[in-house]
C-alpha positions in Angstrom: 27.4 18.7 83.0 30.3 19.7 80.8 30.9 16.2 79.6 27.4 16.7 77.4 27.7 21.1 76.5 28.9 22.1 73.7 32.6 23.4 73.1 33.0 26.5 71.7 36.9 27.5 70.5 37.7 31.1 70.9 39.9 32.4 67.9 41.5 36.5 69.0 42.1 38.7 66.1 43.2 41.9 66.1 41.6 43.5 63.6 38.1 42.2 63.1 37.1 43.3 59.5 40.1 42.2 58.2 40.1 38.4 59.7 36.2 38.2 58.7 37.4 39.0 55.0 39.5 36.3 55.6 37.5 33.6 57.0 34.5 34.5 54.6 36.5 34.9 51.5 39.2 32.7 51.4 38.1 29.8 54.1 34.4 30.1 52.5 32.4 30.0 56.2 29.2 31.9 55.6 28.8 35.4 57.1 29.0 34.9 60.9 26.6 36.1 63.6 27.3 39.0 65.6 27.5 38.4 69.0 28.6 41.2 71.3 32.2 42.7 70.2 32.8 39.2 68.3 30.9 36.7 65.4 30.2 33.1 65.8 30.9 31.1 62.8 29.4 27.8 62.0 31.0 25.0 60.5 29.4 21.6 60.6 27.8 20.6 63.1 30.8 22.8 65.0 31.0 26.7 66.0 34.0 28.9 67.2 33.7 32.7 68.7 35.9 35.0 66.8 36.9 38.3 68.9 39.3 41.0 69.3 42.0 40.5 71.3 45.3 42.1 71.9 46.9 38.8 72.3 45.8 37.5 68.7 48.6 35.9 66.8 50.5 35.2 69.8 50.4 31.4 70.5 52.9 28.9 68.8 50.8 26.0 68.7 47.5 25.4 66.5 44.0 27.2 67.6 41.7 24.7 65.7 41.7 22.2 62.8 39.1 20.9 60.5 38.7 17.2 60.1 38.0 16.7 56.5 37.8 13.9 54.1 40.3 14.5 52.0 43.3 17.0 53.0 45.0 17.2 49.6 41.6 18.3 47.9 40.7 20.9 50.8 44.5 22.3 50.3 44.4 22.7 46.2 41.1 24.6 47.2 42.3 27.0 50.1 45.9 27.5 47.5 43.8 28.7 44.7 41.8 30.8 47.2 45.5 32.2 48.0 45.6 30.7 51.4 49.5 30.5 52.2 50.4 27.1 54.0 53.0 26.3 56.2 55.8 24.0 55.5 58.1 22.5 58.1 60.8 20.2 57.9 62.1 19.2 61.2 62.7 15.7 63.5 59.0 14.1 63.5 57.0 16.7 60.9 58.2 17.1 57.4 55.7 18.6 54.7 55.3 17.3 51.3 53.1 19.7 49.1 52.1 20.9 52.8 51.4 18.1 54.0 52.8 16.1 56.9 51.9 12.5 57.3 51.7 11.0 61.1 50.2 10.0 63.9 47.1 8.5 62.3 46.7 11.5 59.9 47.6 14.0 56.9 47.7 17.8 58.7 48.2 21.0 56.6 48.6 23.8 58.7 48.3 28.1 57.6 47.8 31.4 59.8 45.3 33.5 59.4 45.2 37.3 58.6 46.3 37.7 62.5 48.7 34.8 63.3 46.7 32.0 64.2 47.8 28.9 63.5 44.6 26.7 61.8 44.6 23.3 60.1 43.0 21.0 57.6 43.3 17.4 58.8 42.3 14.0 57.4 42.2 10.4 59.3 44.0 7.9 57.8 
């Protein structure tokens, strides 16, 4: 049953070679395998369907986040690959260097080429 499958995220892009640059070059996942009109990219033990979608870019909220072991390491590596992260300051999430602390953890959140809001997280 569905309590024991394996989850599979769906990220929408609209423009496929240009998010693949992205998530190859700059997020360093390994070329993904083609799989109909989308890839499937690996990472840990985890996999998520890119595809394109005219909706890409359009939700508010975050698509995915890696848990990592430590956030402000995985950040200084994704800036000096020039991966732009967001920075908020508002009631309940305020970023420091990128970084909010809460909850139980240290988030840094970015969009990709097409809008989608990703994240780096560590437990604490």
């Amino acid at each position: 049953m569905l309590k024991t499958a394996t989850l599979h995220p769906y990220i929408p892009v609209s423009n496929l070679e240009r998010a693949r640059t992205f998530y190859e070059q700059k997020l360093g996942l390994g070329p993904g395998e083609e799989f109909g009109p989308g890839v499937i990219y690996s990472s840990g033990s985890d996999a998520f369907f890119m595809y394109p979608s005219p909706g890409a870019g359009t939700s508010k909220a975050s698509q995915a986040f890696w848990q990592v072991e430590d956030v402000e390491a995985e950040v200084a590596e994704l800036k000096a690959k020039g991966v732009v992260f967001e920075e908020y300051d508002a009631p309940g999430l305020k970023t420091v260097n990128s970084i909010a602390t809460g909850g139980g953890a240290k988030t840094a959140w970015f969009k990709d080429t097409e809008g989608n809001i990703l994240a780096v997280s560590q437990r604490i």
